[in-house]
N, C-alpha and C positions, 0 to 999 in steps of 0.2 A: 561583421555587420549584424548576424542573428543575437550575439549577446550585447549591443549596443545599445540595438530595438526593443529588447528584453530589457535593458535596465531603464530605458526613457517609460518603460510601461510601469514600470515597479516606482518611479518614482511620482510618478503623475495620479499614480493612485490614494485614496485617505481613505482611512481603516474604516471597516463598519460592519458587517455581517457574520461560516459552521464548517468539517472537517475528515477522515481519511483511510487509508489498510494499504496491503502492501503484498499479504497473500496471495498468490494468483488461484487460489482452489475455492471456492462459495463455501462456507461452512456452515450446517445446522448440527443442532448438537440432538435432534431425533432422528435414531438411523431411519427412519422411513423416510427421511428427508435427504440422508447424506449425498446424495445420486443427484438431487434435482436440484439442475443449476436457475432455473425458471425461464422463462420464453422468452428466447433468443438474445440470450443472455452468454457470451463467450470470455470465459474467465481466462482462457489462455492466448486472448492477445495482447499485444505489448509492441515490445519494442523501443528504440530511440526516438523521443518526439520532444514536444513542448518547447523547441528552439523557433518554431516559422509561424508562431502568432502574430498576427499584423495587425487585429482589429483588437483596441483599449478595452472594450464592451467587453469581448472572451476574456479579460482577466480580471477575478472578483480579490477582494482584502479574504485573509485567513479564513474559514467558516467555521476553524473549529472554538468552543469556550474549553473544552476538556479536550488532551492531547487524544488523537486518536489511536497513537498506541498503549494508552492505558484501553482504550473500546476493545483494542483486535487481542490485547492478553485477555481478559477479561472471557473473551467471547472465546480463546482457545483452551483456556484452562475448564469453561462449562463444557465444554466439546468431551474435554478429557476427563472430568470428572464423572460425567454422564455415564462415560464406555462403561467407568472403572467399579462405580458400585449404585447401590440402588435412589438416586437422586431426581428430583423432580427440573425440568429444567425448562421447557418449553410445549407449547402447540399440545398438552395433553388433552383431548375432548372427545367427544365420543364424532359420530361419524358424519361427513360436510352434508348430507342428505338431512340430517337433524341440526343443523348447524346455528339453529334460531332458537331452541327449546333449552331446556332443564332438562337432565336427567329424570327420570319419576319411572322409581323401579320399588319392588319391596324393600329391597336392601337402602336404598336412601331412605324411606320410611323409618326403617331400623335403626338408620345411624341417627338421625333427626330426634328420632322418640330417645335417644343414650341421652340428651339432654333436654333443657325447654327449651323450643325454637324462641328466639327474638326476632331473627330476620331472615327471611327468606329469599337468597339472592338468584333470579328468575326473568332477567329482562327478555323481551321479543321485542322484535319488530314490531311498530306498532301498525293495524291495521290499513290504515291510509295512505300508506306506503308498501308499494312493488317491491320486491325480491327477488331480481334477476340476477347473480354474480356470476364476471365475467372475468372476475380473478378470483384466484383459488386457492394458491400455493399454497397457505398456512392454515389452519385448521384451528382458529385465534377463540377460547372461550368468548361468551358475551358478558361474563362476569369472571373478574378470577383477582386472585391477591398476588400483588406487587411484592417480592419476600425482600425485606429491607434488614434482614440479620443476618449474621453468616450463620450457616450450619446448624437452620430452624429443625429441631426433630417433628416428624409427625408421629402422633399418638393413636392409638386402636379408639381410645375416648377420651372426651373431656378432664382428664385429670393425670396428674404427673406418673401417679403408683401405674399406668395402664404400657402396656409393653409398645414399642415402637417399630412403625413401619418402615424406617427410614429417615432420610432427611432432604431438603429443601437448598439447592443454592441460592446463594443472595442475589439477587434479579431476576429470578425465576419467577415466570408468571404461570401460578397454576388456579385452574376452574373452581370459584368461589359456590359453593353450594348454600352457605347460609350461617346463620351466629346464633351460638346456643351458649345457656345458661351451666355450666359446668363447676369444677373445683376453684376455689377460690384463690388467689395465687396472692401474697401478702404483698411480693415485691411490685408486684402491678397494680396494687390496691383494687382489682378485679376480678370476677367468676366469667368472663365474657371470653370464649373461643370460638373459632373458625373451623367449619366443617368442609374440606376440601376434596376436591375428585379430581381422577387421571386414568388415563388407561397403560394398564399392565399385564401384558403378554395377552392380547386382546379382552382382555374384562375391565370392568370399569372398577377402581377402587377407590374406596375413604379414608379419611382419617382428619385429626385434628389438630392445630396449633393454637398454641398461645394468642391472645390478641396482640402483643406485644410484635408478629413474626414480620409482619406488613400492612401493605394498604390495601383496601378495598377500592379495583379499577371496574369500571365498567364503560358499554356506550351507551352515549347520550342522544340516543337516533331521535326520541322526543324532541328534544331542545336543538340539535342540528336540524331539523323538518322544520320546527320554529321558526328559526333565522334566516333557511331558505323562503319559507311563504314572505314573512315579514320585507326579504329585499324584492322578490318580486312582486309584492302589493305594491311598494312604495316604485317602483321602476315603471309599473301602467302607468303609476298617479303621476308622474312630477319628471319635466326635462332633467336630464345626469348627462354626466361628466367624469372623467376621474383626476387625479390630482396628478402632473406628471412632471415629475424632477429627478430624473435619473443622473446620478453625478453630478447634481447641481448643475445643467445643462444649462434651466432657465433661470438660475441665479442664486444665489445664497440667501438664505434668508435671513436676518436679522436675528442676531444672541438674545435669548431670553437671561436678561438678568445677570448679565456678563456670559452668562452659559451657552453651548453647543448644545441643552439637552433642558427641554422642559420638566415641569413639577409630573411631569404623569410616565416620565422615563423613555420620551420620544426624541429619538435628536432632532439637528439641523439640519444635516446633513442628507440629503437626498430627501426633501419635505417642502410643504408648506406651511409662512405664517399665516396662521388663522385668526383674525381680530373681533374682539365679541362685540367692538362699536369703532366706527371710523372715529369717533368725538374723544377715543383715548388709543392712542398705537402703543402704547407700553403694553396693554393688557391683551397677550394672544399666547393661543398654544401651536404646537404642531401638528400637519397633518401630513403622515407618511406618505412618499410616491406611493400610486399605484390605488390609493383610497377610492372610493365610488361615494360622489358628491353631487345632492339634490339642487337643483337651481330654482332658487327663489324671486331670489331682483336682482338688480343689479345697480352702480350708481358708477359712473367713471368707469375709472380702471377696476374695479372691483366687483366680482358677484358672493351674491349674499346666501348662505347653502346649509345643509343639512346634510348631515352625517349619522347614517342609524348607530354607531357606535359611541356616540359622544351628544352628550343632552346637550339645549341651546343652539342656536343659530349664528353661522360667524359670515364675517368677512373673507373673502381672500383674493389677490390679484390675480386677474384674469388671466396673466401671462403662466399662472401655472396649471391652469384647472385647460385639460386638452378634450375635446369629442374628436377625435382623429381614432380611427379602428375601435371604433365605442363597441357596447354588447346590444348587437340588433336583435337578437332572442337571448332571451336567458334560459339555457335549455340542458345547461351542465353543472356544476356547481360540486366543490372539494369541500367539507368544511372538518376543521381541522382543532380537536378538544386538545386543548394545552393543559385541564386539568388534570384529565386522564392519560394524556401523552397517545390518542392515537384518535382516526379520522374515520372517515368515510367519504366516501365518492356517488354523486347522484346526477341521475337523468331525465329528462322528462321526457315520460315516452306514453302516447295515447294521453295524453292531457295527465298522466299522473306521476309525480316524483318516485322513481324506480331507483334503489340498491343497489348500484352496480360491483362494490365492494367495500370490506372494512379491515383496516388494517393497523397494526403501532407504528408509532409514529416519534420522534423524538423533536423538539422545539430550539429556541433560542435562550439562553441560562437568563434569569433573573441578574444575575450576578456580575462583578467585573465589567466594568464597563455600560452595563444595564442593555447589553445587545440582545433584545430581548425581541419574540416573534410577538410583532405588534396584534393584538387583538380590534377585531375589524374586520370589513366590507370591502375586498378587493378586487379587480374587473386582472382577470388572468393578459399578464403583458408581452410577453415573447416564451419561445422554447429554444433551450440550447443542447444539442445530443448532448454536450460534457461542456463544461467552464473553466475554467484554469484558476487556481487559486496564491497566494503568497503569501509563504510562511512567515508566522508574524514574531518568528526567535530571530532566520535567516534573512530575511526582507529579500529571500528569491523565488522563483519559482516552484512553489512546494508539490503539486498537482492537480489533478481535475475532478469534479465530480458529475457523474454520468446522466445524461437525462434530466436534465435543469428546465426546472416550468417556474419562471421567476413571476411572481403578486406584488411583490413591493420592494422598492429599493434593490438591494444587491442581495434578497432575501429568495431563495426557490424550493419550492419542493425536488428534491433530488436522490440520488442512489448513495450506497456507501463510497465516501471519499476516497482518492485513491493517491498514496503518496506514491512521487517516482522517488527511485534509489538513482542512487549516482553507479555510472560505469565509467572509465576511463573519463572522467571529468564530463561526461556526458548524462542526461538524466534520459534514464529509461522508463518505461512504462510496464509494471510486473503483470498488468491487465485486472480486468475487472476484480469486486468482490460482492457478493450476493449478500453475505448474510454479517450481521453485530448483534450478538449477545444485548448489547443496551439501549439495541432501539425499543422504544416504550417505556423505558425505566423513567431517569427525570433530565431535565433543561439539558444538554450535551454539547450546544451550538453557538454560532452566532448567526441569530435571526432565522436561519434554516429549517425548513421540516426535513427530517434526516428520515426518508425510507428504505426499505428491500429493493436492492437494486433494479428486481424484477419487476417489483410495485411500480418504482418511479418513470418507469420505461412504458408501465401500463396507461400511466396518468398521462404519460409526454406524447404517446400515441392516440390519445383517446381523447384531450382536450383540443378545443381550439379558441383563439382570442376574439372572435367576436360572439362567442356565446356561451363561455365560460367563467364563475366568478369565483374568488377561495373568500371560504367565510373561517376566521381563526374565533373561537369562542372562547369563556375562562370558566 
């Protein structure tokens, strides 16, 4: 009867949304981390499961866009190259009590003046904004480079002839100090280097790579503080809604163009058509479940609305726009930098937008399919401890991911994926896993914010749906 129920779930479902590990041990690849599984976080349960799901809802389509065992080699080989020799790999900054500033020591002076500064990489917090973090685990620069080469050397100074400090794995995000003017490199057709810091064997040190090694990450606390004022200006002003079509509950909406998937890379599927004039029904886009939508008029069956994400005024049927569990205060808010690949978390506390944490974050791939984490104004929908997901090679039940705070469609912010392994024809559960080498690197998913298991458990304990909203920015 359990695999019967299991395959009416598997087939009743259509593809759309991210993905998984398999290790029962949390892995960080800084020993000061290796011990910390993060809060209340038990990597060693398991067991036989995922046979007595009863409810459609608990089973999401695949979430992964990139297999998740390319994530967990990936994240074990940094583990092991870390031990093995002198490599920069993660979480290198100086100490969580400085956790908002720049370095600013003589020896940074030192290294700055080896060349001409051009950029000084130095974000805070900015003032009208609280810093209370009430998550902690990682120790995350506020500027650092994304190392997108394999086996980037760091140099003593801007130039090749200078003896070297080591080297750089590829996804390693180390604390971006500033770009200075250096030796010329013909191949680059550039003099432009990166002047980087970490800590070693408690001292802070420098060095520099090529411009060529990475990308320049940073957060964008500005521009997320923006988009929060920006939805709660607009929330005093003007009756909302949000847009609700989970599984096409309330209906399918009409192919744009023969297609499942508008010009702007939004499906149908779990959406609404949005019509920019009743007087032509060809011309509409989509608007993802879960959107937060201003009410203007209304005529018939349809209200006429606004979307801070999307210029213009549309149409859409009333039958999909829901105020059932609406946001009575907006007093919480995720927003979620898809350029950067990581977030932050914010509260309102004494009338002011407070920091409660910031973290990497990995999104929905561009790519294959365009299951991409929609950019947008979403009212936070349900929490699930874990989701069940299916494998989109095997079309069975592949596993779950922990701590699901779903915004739109079959899309949640969640912990690392967890594939069960087969026993005796049975799937077991090898239990949690805390940590991926590639959260923060780039797109990994579908639709998904893929976080630190202990992050996602932070978010799923800490949010609630009538006063919670995820803002995704680009």
């Amino acid at each position: 009867m359990k695999k019967i129920t299991l395959l009416l779930l598997i087939l009743i479902l259509i593809l759309t949304s991210c993905s998984i590990g398999q290790n029962n041990k949390p892995e960080k690849p800084n020993t000061d981390y290796s011990q910390k599984k993060g809060p209340n976080i038990n990597p060693n349960e398991g067991g036989e499961g995922g046979q007595d799901i009863t409810n459609r809802d608990d089973v999401e389509p695949d979430i992964n866009h990139i297999d998740i065992e390319v994530d967990r080699k990936m994240t074990d080989d940094a583990v092991k190259n870390g031990k093995e020799k002198k490599d920069i790999i993660l979480n290198q900054n100086n100490s969580k009590k400085d956790n908002t500033k720049g370095f600013n020591s003589q020896k940074l002076s030192d290294n700055i003046n080896t060349g001409i500064l051009i950029e000084r990489y130095n974000t805070k917090v900015p003032d009208y904004i609280n810093v209370d973090l009430r998550y902690a685990e990682y120790d995350i620069p506020l500027d650092y480079l994304l190392v997108t080469t394999e086996g980037v050397k760091i140099f003593t100074e801007p130039r090749k002839s200078s003896s070297t400090l080591g080297s750089a794995n590829f996804f390693a995000k180390v604390k971006l100090e500033g770009k200075v003017k250096g030796e010329y490199i013909d191949a680059l057709k550039t003099d432009e280097w990166y002047l980087l810091s970490w800590m070693e064997e408690g001292q802070i040190a420098y060095g520099y790579v090529m411009k060529n090694a990475g990308e320049p990450r940073t957060f964008r606390f500005d521009k997320m503080a923006q988009s929060i004022r920006g939805l709660e200006d607009k929330l005093i002003d003007r009756k909302y809604g949000y847009i609700s079509n989970y599984k096409d509950r309330n209906g399918s909406p009409p192919l744009k163009d023969g297609k499942a998937i508008d010009e702007f890379g939004i499906q149908a599927y779990q959406s609404a058509p949005a019509y920019s004039s009743l007087e032509d029904m060809s011309d509409f886009r989509y608007f993802p479940d879960g959107t937060i939508v201003f009410i203007h008029d209304e005529q018939g069956e349809y209200f006429k609305v606004e979307n801070l994400a999307y210029q213009g005024m549309y149409w859409i049927p009333k039958k999909f726009i829901s105020f059932d569990d609406n946001i009575d205060s907006l007093n919480k808010v995720v927003v979620v930098d898809k350029l950067n690949q990581n977030q932050g978390a914010f509260e309102k506390v004494d009338d002011k937008w407070t920091l409660i944490s910031y973290t990497l974050a990995t999104t929905g791939s561009t790519e294959q399919n365009k299951f991409e984490t929609p950019t947008g104004f979403f009212k936070l929908l349900e929490k699930r401890d874990r989701f069940y997901y299916i494998n989109d090679k095997t079309k069975e039940l592949g596993g779950y991911a922990p701590y699901g705070t779903r915004f739109t469609a079959g899309a949640y912010i969640h912990g690392v994926p967890i594939d069960y392994v087969k026993k005796n024809g049975e799937n077991v559960d090898p239990g949690m896993r805390e940590y991926l080498f590639t959260i923060g690197t780039t797109p990994r998913s579908h639709k998904c914010v893929r976080n630190y298991t202990s992050h996602a458990k932070f978010i799923y304990d800490w949010a609630d749906v009538n006063d919670t909203a995820v803002i995704a920015i680009d």
